[in-house]
Structure formats: structure tokens, C-alpha cells
C-alpha positions in Angstrom: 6.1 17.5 -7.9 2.6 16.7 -8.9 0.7 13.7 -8.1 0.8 12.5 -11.5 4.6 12.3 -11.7 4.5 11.4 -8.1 2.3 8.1 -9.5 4.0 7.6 -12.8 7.5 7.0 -10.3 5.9 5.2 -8.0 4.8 2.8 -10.5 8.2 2.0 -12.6 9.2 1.5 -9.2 7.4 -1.4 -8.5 7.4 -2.5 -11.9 11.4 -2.3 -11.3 11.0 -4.3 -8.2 8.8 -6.9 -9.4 11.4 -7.4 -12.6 14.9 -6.7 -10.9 17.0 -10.1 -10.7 20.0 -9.4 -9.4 22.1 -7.4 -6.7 23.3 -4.6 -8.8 20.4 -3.7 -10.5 19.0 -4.0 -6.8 21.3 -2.1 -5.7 20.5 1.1 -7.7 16.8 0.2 -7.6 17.5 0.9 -3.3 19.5 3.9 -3.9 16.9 5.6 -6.1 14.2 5.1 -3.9 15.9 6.5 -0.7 16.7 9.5 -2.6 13.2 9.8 -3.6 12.6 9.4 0.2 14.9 11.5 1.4 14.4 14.5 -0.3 10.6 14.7 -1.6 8.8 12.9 1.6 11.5 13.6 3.9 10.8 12.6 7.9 7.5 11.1 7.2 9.6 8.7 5.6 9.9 7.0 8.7 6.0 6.6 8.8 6.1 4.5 5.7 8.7 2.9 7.0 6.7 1.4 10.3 3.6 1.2 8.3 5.1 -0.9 5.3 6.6 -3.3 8.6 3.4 -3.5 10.4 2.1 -5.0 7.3 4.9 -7.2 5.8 6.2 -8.5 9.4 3.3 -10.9 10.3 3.0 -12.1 7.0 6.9 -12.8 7.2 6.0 -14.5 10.5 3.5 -16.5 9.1 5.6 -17.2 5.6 8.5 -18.5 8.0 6.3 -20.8 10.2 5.1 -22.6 7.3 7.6 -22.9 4.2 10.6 -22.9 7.1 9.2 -24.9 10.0 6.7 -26.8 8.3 7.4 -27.5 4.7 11.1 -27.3 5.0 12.1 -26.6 1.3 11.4 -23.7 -1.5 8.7 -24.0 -4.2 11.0 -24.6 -7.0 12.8 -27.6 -5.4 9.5 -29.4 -4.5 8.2 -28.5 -8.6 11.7 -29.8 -9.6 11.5 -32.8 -7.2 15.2 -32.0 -5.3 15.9 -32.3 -1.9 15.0 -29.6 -0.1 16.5 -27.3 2.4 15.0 -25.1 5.1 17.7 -22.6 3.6 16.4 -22.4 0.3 12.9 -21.7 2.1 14.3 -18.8 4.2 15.7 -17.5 0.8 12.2 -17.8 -0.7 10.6 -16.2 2.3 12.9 -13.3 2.4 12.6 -12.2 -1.4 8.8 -12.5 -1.0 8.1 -10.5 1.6 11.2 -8.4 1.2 9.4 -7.2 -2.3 6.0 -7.4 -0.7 7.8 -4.6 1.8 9.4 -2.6 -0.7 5.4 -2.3 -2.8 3.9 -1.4 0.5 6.4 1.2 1.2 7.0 3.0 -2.3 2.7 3.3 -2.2 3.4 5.1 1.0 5.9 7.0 0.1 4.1 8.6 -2.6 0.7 9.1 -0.7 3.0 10.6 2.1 4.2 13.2 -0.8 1.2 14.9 -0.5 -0.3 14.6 3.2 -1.2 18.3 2.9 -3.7 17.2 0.3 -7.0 16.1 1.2 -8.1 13.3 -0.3 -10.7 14.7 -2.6 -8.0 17.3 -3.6 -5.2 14.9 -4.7 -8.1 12.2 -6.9 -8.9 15.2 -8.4 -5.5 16.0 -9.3 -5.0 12.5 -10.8 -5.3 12.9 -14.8 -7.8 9.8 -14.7 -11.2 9.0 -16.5 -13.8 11.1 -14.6 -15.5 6.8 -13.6 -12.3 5.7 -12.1 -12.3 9.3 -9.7 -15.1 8.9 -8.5 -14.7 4.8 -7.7 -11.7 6.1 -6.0 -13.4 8.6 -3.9 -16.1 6.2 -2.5 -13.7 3.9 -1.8 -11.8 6.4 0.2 -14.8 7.4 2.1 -15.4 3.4 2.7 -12.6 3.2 4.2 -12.9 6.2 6.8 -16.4 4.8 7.1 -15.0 1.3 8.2 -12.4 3.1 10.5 -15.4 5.1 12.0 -17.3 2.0 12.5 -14.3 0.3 14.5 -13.9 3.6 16.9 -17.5 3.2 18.1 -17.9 -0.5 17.9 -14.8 -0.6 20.1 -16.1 1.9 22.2 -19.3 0.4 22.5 -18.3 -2.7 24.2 -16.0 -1.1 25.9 -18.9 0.4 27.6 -20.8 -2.2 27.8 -17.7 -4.7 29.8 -17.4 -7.1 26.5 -13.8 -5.6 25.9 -11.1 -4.2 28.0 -9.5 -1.0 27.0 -5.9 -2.8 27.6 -4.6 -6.0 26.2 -6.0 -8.7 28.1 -7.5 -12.7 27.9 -11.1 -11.1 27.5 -10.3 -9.1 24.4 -9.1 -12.1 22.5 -12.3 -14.5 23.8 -14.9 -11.8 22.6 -12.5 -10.5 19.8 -15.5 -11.9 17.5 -18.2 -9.9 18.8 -15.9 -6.4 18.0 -15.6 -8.2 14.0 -19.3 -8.5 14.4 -20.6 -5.2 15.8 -17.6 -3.4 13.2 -19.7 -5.3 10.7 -23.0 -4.5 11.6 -22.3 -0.7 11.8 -20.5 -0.5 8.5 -23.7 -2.4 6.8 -26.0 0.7 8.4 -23.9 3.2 7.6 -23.3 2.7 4.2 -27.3 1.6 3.7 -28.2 4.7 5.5 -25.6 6.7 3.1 -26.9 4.8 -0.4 -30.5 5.0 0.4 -31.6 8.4 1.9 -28.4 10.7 2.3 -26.6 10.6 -0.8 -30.1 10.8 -3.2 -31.1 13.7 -0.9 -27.9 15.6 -1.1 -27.3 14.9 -4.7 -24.1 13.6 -3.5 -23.2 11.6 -6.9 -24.0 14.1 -9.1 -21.6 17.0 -7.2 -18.8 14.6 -6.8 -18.9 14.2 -10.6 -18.8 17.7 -11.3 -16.2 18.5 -8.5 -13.9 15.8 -10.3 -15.1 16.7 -14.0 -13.9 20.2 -13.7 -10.0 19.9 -12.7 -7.1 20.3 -14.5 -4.7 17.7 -13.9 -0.8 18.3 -14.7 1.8 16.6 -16.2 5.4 17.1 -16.1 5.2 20.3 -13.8 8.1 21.1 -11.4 10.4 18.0 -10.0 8.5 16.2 -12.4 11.0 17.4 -14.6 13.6 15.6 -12.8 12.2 12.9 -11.5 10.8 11.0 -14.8 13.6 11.3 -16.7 16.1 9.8 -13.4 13.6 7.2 -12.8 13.4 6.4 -16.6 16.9 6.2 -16.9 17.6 4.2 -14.0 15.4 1.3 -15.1 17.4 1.2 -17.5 20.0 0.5 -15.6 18.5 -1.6 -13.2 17.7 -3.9 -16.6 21.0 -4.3 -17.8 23.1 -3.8 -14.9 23.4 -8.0 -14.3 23.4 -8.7 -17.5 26.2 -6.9 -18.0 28.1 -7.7 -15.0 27.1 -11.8 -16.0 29.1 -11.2 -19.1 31.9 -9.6 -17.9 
């Protein structure tokens, strides 16, 4: 499967998700997605899986505290003016984040397709506009430069007594100076990148002739198969309830 088909499913997936209204189309919209788990990522499945939790779950936490606990009623009753029940707000909390969930892990799913790819190797893959490549690609390397910056801000006040390398009271008093220092190194990093390295090394100017000069594919391999299910099933998934509501 190449990343291009990979995308294109990935994205009439969440276009399904955001669109579905009702349990049968929901149903097959479920079923398609685990197969395309199942058989093109496999056991890193499971790593989208925890990631796509580790995101959604606080949020859900959050969500519940306030619109549950708090507010005590859904959105719709308080714009329709109706009493309100901390039922309807769990309902409202639990479609939310259960489609917030469902985005997070399809974008994993298909980025976990090709783990064997480097990063560079699967933008260039991509059959986009040579400017969005290369806005991907230094956004890519932002983000291993922020993770970079964490590692040795971490590790510098680890060093230095501010932080403990376990959870403790300490780490949550001075969690501000770790935001502060991760901040600060970022900042230099990417200065010291913009201003001398990447002029020197001609680094812009490569990267668009690295990205300029690949040939994309479309509809190569499971690509074949994949599309045309995918296609077919939003179809489905459109006029599954409506169906079932008129019968």
C-alpha cells in the first residue's frame, strides 16, 4: 500500500466519522477500520491504541468534570432552554471524545503503516505541491527539535536538584521552570538552525530538490483494494440509517 492510498483512506475515514449519525452506519464504519488495523498495521495497532487513549482520556476527564459535574446538562438542551440532565451531558461527553479518539487513532494507524519509513522518505512519497513538503518536513524536524529540547532541559535540572527523576511534590512545584528552560532551548536551537546552519549548509535549497525529484504513486498495490472498499463502504455508512429509519 502506498502512502498516498494509505492518506486518501485515512481521510474518508474521518470524513465518515465526523458525518456518521447512527449505529449501523457506525457499526460498519468500526468494522472497516479494524480490518484496516488488523491486517495492514497489524500489532502496532496496539500503539495507536494507547497513544490515541493517552490523548483523548484527560480530555474526557476534563469534559466529564465540567459538562457532568458542573454544568449538569448537554449543549443543545441549555440552546433549546429544556431541563437538563447530567445524562444527556455524559451522552454529549462520550460522542465527543469518543470521535475525538477514533481521529487520533485512524492518524496513527496510518503513520504506523509505514514506521519503516523515515520521515523524509514517506513526505517525499506524498503526491503533494513541492511548498507543502517542505512545510511538512520543518515541521517534522520542529517537533524532534522540541522533544530534544525536553530530554536535556529535563536532564539539566535534574542535575542541577530542581527536578527529581521520580514522581514527587518537587516536580510539580518547579514543573514551571522545566516549561521554561524546554522553552528557552527550543528558541536557541531553532535561531541557531535559521541563522548560521541552515544558510551554510544550503539546507533549504537541498530539501527542495530532495522533495522535487520523487515520484509519488497512486493506486499501486493494496491500494487497489483498499479505495474501492473504503469508497464503497461510505456509501454504506451514508445510507445505512436512513434506510433502517424507513423501514
Amino acid at each position: 500500500m502506498t502512502p498516498n492510498g494509505a492518506f486518501t483512506v485515512g481521510f474518508i475515514l474521518i470524513a465518515l466519522a465526523l458525518g456518521v449519525g447512527g449505529p449501523r452506519g457506525l457499526a460498519v464504519l468500526i468494522a472497516l477500520t479494524l480490518a484496516f488495523a488488523v491486517i495492514e498495521v497489524r500489532g502496532a495497532s496496539l500503539v495507536a491504541l494507547r497513544r490515541a487513549a493517552i490523548v483523548v482520556l484527560p480530555l474526557a476527564a476534563f469534559m466529564g468534570i465540567v459538562w457532568v459535574g458542573i454544568v449538569g446538562e448537554s449543549p443543545a438542551q441549555i440552546a433549546a432552554d429544556a431541563v437538563g440532565t447530567r445524562a444527556a451531558a455524559l451522552v454529549y461527553v462520550a460522542k465527543l471524545c469518543g470521535r475525538l479518539f477514533f481521529i487520533v487513532l485512524v492518524i496513527q494507524l496510518v503513520f504506523l503503516r509505514f514506521r519503516d519509513l523515515t520521515p523524509l522518505r514517506l513526505v517525499r512519497a506524498l503526491a503533494l505541491p513541492g511548498a507543502a513538503k517542505r512545510m511538512l518536513v520543518i515541521t517534522l524536524s520542529l517537533i524532534a527539535t522540541l522533544r530534544h529540547a525536553i530530554d536535556r532541559a529535563h536532564i539539566a535540572l535534574i542535575a542541577a536538584g530542581t527536578l527529581t527523576r521520580t514522581p514527587s511534590l518537587r516536580n510539580l512545584v518547579h514543573s514551571w521552570r522545566l516549561i521554561q528552560a524546554v522553552w528557552l532551548s527550543a528558541v536557541t536551537i531553532m535561531l541557531g538552525r535559521m541563522r548560521d546552519k541552515w544558510p551554510v549548509e544550503n539546507t533549504i535549497a537541498r530539501l527542495d530538490d530532495t522533495l522535487l525529484n520523487a515520484d509519488p504513486q497512486w493506486l499501486a498495490g493494496d491500494d487497489r483494494i483498499w479505495l474501492p472498499i473504503s469508497l464503497g463502504a461510505a456509501v454504506v455508512i451514508l445510507v445505512a440509517d436512513r434506510i433502517g429509519g424507513a423501514l
